[in-house]
N, C-alpha and C positions, 0 to 999 in steps of 0.2 A: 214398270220397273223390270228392266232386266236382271238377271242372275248371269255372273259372268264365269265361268270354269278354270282350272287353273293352267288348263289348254291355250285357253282363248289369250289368258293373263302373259301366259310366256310367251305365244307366238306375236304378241304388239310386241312387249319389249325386245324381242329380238329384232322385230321387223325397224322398229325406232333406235335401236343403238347400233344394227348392225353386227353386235355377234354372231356365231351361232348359236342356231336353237339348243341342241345340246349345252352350252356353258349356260346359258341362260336356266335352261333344268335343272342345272346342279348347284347352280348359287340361290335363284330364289329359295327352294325348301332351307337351304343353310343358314337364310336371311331370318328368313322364319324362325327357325330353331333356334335360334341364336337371341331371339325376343323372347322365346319362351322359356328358355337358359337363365335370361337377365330375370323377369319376371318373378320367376321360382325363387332366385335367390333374394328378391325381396328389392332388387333395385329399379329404379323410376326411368323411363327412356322417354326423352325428346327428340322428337325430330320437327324442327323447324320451319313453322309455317302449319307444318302437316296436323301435331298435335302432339299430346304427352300420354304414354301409358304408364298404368300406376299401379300398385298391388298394393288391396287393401283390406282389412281384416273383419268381416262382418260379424258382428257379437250375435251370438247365443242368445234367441229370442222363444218366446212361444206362439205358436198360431196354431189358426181353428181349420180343421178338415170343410168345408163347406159344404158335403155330404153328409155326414153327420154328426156335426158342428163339436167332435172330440178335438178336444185342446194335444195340442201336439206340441211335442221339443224338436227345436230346431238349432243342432249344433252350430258352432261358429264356426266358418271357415274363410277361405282367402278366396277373392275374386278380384278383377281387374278391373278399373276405370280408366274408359278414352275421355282423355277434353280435348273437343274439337281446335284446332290450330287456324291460325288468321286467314291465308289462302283458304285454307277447306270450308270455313264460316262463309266467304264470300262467294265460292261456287256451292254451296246449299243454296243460299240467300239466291243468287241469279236463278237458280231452277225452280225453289219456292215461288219466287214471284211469277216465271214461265207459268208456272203450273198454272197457278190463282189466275191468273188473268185466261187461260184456255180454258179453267172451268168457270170461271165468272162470264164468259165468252157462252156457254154451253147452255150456261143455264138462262141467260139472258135468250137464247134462240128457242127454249122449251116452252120459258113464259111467254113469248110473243106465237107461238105455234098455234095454229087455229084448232088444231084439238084439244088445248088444252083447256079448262072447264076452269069459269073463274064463278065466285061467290056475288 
């Protein structure tokens, strides 16, 4: 899995829509910002195909330090939920299966390898 930069991210969409690079710099953060804008205020954005983002309000719970298992308060706060969108489901789904089948592929070569030491 690669990590893509926000470099990498504006110089495609320049290169695919043909602006320039610079307009392209100045609109995506504004894009951005403008999801983080709605968010804040508490309202749900869809974008079509792609998926819905949501803001939603996680209640006030207690949990255990797992070092040394003291009971901790955990205020409520707001966080955001993505739901995956129908396009984006079906390319996971295609690279999911990519995957599986090159490590089912992989492993299928391990077991049949003469070093490996069977029971």
């Amino acid at each position: 899995m690669d990590t893509i930069t926000t470099k990498e991210r504006l110089d495609r969409s320049a290169e695919q829509s043909n602006p320039q690079r610079d307009v392209v710099k100045k609109v995506s953060p504004r894009f951005l910002d403008e999801i983080i804008a709605e968010l804040g205020k508490g309202n749900r954005l869809e974008f079509r195909d792609f998926g819905v983002f949501e803001s939603k309000l996680r209640a006030a719970r207690i949990a255990q330090n797992p070092k040394t298992l003291e009971r901790v308060e955990v205020p409520a706060k707001r966080t955001v939920k993505f739901k995956v969108g129908r396009l984006m489901k079906d390319q996971l789904s295609n690279v999911s299966a990519a995957s599986a089948g090159v490590l089912g592929a992989a492993a299928a070569a391990s077991s049949n390898s003469p070093n490996t030491r069977q029971s």
